[in-house]
C-alpha positions in Angstrom: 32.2 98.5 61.9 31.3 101.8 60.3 29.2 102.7 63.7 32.6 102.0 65.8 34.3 104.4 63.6 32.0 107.0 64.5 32.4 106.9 68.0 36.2 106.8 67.4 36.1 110.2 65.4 33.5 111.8 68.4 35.9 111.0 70.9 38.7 112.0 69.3 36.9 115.5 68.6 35.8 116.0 72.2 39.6 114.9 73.2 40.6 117.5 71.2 38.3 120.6 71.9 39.3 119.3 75.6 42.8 120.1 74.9 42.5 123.0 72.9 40.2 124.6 76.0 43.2 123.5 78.4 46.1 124.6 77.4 44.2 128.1 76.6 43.5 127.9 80.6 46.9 127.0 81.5 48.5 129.2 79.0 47.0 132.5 80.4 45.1 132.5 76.7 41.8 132.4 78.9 42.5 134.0 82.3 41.0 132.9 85.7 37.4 134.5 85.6 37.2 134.1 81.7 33.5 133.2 80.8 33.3 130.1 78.8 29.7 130.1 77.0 28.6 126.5 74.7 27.4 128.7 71.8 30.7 130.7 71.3 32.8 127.9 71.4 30.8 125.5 69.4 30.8 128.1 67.0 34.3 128.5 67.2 35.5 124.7 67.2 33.1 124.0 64.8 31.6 121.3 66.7 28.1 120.3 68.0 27.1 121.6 72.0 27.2 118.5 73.0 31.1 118.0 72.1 31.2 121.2 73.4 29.5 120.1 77.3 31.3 117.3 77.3 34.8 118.8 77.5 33.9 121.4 79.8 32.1 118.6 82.4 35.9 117.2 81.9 37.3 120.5 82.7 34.9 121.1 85.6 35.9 117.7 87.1 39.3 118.7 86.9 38.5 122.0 89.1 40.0 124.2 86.1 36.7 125.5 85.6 33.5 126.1 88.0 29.7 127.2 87.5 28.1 129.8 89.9 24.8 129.7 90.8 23.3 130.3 87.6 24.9 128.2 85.7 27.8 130.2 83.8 30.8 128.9 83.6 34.0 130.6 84.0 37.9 129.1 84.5 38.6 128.4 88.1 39.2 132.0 89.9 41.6 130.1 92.9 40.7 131.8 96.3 43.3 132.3 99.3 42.6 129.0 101.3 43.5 127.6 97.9 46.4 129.2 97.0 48.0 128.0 100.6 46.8 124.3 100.5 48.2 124.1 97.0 52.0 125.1 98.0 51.7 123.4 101.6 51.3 120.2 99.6 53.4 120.8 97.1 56.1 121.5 100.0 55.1 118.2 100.9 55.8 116.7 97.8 58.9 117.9 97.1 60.2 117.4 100.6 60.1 113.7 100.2 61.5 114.0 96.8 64.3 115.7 98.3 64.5 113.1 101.0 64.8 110.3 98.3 67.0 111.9 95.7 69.5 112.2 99.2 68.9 108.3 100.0 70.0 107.7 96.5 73.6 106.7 95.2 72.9 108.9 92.4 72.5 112.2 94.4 75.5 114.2 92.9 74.6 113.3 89.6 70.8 114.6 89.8 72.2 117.8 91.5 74.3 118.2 88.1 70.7 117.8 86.3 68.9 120.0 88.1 71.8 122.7 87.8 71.7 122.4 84.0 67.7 123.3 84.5 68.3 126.5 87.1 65.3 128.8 86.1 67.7 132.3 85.0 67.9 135.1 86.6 66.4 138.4 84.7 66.5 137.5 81.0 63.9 138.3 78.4 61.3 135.6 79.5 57.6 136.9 79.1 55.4 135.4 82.5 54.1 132.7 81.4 57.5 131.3 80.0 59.2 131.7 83.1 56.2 129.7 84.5 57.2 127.0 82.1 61.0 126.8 83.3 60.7 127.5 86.9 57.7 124.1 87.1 59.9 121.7 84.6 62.4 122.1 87.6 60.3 120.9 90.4 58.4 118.7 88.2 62.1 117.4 87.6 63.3 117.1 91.6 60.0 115.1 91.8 60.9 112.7 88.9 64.3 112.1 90.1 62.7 110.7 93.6 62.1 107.7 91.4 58.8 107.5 93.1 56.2 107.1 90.3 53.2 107.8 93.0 54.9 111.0 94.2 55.3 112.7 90.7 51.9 111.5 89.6 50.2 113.7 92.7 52.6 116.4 91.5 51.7 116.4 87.8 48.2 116.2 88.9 48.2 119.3 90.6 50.2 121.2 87.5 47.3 122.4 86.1 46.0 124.1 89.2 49.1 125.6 90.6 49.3 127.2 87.1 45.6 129.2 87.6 46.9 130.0 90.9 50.0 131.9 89.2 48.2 133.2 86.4 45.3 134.5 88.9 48.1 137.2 90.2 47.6 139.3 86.8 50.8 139.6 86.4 52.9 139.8 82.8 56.5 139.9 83.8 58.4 137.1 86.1 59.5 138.3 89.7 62.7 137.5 91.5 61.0 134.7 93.3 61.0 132.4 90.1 64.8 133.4 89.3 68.2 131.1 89.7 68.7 132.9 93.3 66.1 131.0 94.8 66.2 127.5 94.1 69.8 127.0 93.6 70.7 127.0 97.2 67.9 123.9 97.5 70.2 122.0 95.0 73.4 122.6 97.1 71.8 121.5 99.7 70.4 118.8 98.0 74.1 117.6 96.2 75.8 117.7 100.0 73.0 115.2 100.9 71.9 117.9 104.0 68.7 117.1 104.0 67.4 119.4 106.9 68.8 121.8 105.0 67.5 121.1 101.6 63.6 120.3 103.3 63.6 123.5 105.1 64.4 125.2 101.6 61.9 123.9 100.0 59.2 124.5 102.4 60.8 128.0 102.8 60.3 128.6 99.4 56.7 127.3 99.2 55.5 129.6 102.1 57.5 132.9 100.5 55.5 131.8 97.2 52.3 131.3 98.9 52.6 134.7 100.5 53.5 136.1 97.5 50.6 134.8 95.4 47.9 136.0 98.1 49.4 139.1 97.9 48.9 139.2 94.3 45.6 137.6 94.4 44.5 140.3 96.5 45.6 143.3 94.7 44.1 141.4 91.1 40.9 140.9 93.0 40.6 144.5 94.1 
């Protein structure tokens, strides 16, 4: 019994040096190229190496960080091919959440949602928080599909779409994460035109692609 308590408490300390080294990644706490060293943060958890290694293989396997050749680890620095992929998937995504939301009796209703959650325009938001607002709204079009699959290949991407933004270097939001762009997706969306509302969306991945790569590039120079 007391042996099963032990591994109870090492999990539950590797769980959460797991989640303390995550949400410092997502957060923009730890940037994309950020070294990540065993000794420093053992140190600074207070726990063993070995808790240490075990939440970074985790993090490895979940491509938010990667080793070079040498072995040093740094969070995941995304590269152009990614940045594309990710958003031409995501378009995906959220094209046949659109295309459900539509089928369903409760379309105007979701629209009403969705309008409540409108990232703003301007405001005082810092980067990161704008982050925050503008994916709860897709993450939301892509719960209201009602297809459990769908949103689960969407939340598992969360993670790496938000290295892929933070990888820009950039502190302040831009117009492309404002109300002016996605509101015209959920009047399309609410009149139930959904050429309309598909070609939106995958608009508004490609301008965001673009946009990333060319912030990619000028962080990268």
């Amino acid at each position: 019994m007391q042996a099963k308590s032990r591994a109870v408490n090492r999990l539950t300390l590797r769980e959460q040096v797991l989640e303390s080294l995550r949400e410092a990644i997502v957060s923009g706490e730890l940037r994309p190229g950020s070294i990540l060293t065993e000794v420093e943060l053992a140190e600074r958890f207070d726990v063993s190496r070995g808790t240490v290694r075990e939440a970074l293989r985790t993090l490895q396997n979940s491509q938010l960080i990667a080793g070079d050749a040498r072995g040093t680890l740094r969070v995941h620095v995304p590269d152009e091919r990614e940045i594309h992929e990710v958003y031409r998937v995501r378009a995906a995504l959220e094209g046949l959440a659109l295309r459900e939301i539509i089928a369903s009796p409760a379309r105007h209703q979701h629209a009403a949602r969705l309008r409540e959650l409108l990232p703003p325009d301007g405001g005082n938001l810092t980067f990161v928080e704008a982050l925050d607002v503008d994916l709860a709204f897709h993450e939301e079009l892509c719960r209201m599909s009602g297809n459990a699959t769908l949103l689960a290949s969407w939340t598992s991407l969360e993670d790496r779409m938000r290295i892929v933004l933070l990888a820009s270097g950039r502190t302040e939001p831009i117009e492309l994460m404002g109300r002016a762009h996605h509101a015209p997706i959920v009047d399309a969306l609410d009149a139930g035109d959904l050429h309309r509302a598909t070609d939106l969306i995958y608009e508004h991945m490609d301008i965001a692609a673009a946009q990333w790569t060319i912030d990619w590039r000028a962080a990268a120079s």
